[in-house]
Backbone as a chain_set.jsonl record, in Angstrom:
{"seq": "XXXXXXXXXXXXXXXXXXXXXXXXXXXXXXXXXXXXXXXXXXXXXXXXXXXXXXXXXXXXXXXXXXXXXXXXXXXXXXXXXXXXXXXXXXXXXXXXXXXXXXXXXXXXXXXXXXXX", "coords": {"N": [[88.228, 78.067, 150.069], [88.067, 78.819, 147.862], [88.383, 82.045, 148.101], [90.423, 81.956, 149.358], [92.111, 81.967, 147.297], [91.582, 83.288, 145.106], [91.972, 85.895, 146.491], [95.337, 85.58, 146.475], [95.582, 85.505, 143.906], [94.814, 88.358, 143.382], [97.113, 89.261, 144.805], [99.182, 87.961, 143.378], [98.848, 89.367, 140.861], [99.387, 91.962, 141.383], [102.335, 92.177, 142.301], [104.886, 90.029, 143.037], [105.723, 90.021, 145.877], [105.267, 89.968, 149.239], [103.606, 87.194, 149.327], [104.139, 85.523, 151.27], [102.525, 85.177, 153.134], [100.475, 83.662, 152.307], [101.776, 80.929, 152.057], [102.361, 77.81, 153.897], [104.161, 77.621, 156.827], [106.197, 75.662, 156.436], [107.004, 75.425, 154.322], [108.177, 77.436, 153.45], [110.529, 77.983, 151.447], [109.681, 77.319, 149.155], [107.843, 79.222, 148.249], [110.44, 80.953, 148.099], [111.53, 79.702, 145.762], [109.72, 79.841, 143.816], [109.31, 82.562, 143.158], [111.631, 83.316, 142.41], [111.549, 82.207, 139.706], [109.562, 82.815, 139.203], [109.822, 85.74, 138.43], [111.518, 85.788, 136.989], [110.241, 84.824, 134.452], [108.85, 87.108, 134.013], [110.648, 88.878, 133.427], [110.73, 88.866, 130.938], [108.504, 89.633, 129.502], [106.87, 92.51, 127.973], [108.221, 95.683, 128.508], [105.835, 97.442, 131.128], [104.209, 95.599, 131.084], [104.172, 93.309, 132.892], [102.779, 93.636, 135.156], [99.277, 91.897, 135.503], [95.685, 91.41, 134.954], [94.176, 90.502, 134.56], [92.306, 87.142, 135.846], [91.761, 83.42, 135.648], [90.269, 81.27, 138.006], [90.561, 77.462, 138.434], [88.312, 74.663, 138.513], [88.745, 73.196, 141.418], [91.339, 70.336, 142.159], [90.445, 67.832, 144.327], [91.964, 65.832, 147.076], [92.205, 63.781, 149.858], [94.785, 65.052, 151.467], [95.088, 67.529, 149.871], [95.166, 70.074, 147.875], [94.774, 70.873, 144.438], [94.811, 73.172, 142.656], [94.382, 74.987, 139.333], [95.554, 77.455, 137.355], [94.942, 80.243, 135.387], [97.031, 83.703, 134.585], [96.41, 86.718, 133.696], [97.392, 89.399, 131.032], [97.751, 92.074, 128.993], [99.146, 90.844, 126.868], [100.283, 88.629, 127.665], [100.062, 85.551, 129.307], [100.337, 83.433, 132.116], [100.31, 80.198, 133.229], [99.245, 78.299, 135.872], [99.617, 75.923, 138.683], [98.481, 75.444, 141.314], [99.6, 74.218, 144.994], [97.545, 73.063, 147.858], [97.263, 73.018, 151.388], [94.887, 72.19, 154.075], [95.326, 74.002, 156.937], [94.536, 75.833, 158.942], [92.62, 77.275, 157.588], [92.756, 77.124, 154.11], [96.278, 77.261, 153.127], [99.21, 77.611, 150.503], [101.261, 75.024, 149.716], [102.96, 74.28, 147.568], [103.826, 75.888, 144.009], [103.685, 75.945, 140.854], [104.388, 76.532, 137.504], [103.322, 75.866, 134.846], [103.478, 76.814, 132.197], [104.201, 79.242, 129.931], [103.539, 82.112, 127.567], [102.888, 84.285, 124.635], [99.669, 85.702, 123.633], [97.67, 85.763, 121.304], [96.054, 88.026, 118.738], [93.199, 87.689, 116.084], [94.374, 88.282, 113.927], [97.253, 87.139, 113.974], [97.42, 84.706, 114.532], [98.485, 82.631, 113.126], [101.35, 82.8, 113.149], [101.699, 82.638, 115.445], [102.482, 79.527, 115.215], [105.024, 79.36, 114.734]], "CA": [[89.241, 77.818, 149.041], [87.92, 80.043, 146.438], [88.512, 82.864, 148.883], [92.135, 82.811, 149.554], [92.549, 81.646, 145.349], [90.82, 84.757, 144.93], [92.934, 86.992, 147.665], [96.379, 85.4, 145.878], [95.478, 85.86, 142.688], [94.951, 89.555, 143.008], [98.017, 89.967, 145.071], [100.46, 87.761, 142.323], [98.816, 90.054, 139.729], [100.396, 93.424, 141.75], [103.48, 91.793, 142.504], [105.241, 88.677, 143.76], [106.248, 90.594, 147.137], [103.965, 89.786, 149.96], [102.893, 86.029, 149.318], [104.874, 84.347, 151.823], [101.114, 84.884, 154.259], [99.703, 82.26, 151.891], [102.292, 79.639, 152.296], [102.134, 76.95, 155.299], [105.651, 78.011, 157.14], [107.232, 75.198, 156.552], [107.25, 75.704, 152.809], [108.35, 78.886, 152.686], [111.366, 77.783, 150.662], [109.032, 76.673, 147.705], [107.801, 80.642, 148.176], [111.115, 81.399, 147.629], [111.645, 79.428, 144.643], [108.632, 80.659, 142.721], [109.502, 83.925, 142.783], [112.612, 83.211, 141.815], [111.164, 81.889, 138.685], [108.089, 83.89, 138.016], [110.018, 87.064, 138.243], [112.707, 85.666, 135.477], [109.511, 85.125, 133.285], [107.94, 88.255, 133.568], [111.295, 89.829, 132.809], [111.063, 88.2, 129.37], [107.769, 90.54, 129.065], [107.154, 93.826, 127.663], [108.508, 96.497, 129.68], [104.917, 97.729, 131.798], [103.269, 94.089, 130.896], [104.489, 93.252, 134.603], [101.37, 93.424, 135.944], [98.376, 90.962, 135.274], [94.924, 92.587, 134.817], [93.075, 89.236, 134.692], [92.762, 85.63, 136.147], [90.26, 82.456, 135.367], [90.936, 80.304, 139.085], [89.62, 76.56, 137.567], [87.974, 73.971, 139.476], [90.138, 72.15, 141.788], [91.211, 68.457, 141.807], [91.063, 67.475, 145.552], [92.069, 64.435, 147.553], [92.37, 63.901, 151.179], [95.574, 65.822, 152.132], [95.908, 67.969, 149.155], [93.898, 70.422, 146.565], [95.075, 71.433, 143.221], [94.167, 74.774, 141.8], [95.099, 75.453, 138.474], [95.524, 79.242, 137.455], [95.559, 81.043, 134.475], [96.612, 84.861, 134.878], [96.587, 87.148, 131.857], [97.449, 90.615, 130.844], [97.129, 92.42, 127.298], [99.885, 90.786, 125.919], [101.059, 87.56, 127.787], [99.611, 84.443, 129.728], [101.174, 82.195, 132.703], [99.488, 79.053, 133.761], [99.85, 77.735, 137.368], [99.251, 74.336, 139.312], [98.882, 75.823, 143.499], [99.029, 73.159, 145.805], [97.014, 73.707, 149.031], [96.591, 72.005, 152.307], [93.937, 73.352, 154.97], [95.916, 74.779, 157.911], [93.569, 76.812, 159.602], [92.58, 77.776, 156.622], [93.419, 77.231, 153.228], [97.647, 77.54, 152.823], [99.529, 77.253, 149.925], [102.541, 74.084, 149.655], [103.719, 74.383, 146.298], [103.357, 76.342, 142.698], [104.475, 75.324, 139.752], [104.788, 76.81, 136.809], [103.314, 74.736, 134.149], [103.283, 77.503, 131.022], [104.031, 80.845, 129.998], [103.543, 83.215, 126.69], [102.195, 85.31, 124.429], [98.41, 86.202, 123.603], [98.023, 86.454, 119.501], [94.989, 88.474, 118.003], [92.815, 86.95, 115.454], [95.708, 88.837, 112.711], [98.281, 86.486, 114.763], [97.105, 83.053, 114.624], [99.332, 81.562, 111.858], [102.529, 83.455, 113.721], [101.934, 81.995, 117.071], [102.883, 78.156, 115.442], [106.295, 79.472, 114.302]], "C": [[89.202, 78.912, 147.973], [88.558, 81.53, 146.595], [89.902, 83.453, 148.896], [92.885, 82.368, 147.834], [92.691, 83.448, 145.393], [92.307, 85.894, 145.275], [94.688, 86.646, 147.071], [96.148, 85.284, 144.511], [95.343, 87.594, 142.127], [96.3, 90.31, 143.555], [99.261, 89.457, 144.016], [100.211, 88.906, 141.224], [99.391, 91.941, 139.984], [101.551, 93.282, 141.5], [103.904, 90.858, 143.1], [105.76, 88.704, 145.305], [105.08, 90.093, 148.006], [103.32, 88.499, 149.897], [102.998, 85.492, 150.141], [103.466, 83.978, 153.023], [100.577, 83.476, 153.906], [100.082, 81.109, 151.255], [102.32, 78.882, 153.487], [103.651, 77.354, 155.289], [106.501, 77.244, 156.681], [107.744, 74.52, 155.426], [107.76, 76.621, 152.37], [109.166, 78.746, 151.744], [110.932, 77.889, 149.254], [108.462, 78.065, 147.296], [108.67, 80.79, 147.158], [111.594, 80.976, 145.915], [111.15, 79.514, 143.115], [109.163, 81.553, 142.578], [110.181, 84.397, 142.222], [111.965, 82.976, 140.473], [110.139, 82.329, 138.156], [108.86, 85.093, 137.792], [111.336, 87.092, 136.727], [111.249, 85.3, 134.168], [109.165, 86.234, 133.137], [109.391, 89.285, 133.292], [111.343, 89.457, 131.479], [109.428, 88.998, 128.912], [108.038, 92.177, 128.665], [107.21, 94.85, 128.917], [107.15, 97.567, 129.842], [103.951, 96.659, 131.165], [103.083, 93.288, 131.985], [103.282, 92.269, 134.478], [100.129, 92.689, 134.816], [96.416, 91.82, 135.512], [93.51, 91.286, 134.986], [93.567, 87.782, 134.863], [91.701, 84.659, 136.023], [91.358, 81.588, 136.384], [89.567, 79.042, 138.579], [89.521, 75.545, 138.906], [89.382, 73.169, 139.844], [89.933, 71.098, 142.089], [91.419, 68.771, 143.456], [91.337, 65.945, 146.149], [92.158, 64.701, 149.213], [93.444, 64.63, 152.072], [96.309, 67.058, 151.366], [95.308, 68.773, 148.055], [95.117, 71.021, 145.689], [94.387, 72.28, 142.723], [95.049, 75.16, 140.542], [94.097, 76.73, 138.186], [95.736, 79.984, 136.228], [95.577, 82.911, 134.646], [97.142, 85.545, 133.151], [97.086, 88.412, 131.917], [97.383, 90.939, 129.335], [98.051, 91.433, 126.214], [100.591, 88.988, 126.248], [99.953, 86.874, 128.928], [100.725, 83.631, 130.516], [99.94, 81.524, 132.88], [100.214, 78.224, 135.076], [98.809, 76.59, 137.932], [99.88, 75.35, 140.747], [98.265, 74.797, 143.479], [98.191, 73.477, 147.063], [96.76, 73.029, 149.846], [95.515, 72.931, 153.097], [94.745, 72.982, 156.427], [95.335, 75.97, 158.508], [93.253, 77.906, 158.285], [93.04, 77.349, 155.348], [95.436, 77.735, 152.815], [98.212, 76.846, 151.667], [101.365, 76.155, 150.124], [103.477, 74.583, 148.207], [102.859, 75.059, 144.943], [104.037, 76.213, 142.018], [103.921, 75.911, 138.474], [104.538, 76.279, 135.577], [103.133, 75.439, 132.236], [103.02, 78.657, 130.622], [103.8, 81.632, 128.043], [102.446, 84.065, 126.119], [100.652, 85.083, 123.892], [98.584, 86.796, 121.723], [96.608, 86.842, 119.3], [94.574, 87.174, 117.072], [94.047, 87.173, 114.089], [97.214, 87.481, 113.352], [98.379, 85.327, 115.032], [98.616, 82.084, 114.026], [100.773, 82.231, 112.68], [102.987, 83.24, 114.952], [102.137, 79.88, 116.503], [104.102, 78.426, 115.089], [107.248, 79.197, 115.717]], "O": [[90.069, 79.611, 147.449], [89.093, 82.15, 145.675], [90.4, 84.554, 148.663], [94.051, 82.54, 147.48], [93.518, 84.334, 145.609], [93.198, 86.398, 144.591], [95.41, 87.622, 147.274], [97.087, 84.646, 144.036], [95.614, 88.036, 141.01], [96.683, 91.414, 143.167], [100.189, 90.224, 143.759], [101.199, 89.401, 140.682], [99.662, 92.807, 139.152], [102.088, 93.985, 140.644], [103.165, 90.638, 144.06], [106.138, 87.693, 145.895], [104.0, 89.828, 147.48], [102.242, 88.547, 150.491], [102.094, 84.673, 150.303], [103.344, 82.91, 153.623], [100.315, 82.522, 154.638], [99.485, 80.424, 150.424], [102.289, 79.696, 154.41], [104.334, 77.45, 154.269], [107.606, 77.713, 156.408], [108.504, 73.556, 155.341], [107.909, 76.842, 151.168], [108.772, 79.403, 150.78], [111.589, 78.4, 148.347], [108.498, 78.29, 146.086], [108.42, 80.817, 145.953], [111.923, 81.799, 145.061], [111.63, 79.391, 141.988], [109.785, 81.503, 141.517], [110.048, 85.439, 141.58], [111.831, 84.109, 140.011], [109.791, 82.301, 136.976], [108.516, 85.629, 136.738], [111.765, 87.93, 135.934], [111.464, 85.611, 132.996], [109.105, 86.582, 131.957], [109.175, 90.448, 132.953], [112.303, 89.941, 130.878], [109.222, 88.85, 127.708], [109.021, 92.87, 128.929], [106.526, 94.859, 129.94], [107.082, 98.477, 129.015], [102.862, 97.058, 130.752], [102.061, 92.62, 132.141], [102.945, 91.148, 134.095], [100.096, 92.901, 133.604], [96.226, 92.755, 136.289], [92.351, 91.327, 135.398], [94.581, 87.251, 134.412], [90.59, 85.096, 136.322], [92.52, 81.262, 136.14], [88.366, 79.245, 138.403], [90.23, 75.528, 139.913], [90.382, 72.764, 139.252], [88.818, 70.628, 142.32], [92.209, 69.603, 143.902], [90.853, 64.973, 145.569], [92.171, 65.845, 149.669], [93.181, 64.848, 153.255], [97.387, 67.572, 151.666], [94.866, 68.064, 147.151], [96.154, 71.514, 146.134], [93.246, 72.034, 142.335], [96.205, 75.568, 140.649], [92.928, 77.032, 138.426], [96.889, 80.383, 136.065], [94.515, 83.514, 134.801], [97.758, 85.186, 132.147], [97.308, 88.717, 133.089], [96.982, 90.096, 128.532], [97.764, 91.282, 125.027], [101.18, 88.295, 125.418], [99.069, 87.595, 129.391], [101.749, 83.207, 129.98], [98.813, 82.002, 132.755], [101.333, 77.723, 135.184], [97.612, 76.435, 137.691], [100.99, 75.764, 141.078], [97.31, 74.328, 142.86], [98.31, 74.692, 147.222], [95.968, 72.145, 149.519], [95.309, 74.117, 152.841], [94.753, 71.852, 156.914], [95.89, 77.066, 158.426], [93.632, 79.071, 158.163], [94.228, 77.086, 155.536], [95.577, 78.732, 152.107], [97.942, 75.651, 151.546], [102.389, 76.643, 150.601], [104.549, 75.186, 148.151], [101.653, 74.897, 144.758], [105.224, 76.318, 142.327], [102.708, 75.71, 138.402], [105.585, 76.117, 134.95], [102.776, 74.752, 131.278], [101.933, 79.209, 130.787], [104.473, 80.829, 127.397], [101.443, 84.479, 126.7], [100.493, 83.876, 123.708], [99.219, 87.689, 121.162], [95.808, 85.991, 119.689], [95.126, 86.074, 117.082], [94.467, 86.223, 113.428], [98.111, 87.283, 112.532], [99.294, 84.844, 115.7], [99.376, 81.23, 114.482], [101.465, 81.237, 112.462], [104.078, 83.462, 115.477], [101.936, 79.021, 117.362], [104.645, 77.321, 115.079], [108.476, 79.232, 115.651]]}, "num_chains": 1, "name": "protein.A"}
């Protein structure tokens, strides 16, 4: 599990191209729908903020047909937070990602400016 976290966490932080390996096929749709929607957040970043430079993958909740991995990835200036679903399909495959919180990263000068 940690493994293919790991291995999709360094490829969302290149680019959102290339994931569809570590969806079960017959999700791909839900692929498509992320991408759709991560790539309209990260256009609301600074232009070369894109890219992600760091990720903390947190313990996951599991149950019998179903693990939860939540995801925070970072870069100098901005923060998403992600809920992957995952079944095991010869392997670890991802079902669904969701999207659960995106912005910016305030210095210690920036505190009082990030409740506005």
């Amino acid at each position: 599990l940690l493994s293919t976290m790991d291995d999709f966490c360094k490829q969302i932080s290149k680019s959102t191209d290339n994931l569809e390996s570590f969806f079960v096929s017959e999700y791909f749709f839900n692929y498509v729908f992320f991408k759709t929607d991560f790539e309209e957040i990260l256009s609301n970043f600074k232009k070369g903020d894109e890219n992600f430079d760091r990720y903390v993958i947190c313990k996951a909740f599991e149950s019998q047909d179903l693990t939860q991995v939540p995801v925070r990835l970072y870069n100098k200036n901005n923060f998403v937070d992600l809920s992957v679903y995952l079944t095991y399909h010869n392997g670890y495959k991802i079902t669904q990602i969701e999207v659960i919180r995106w912005g910016k990263i305030y210095g210690e000068s920036d505190k009082a400016n990030s409740k506005k």
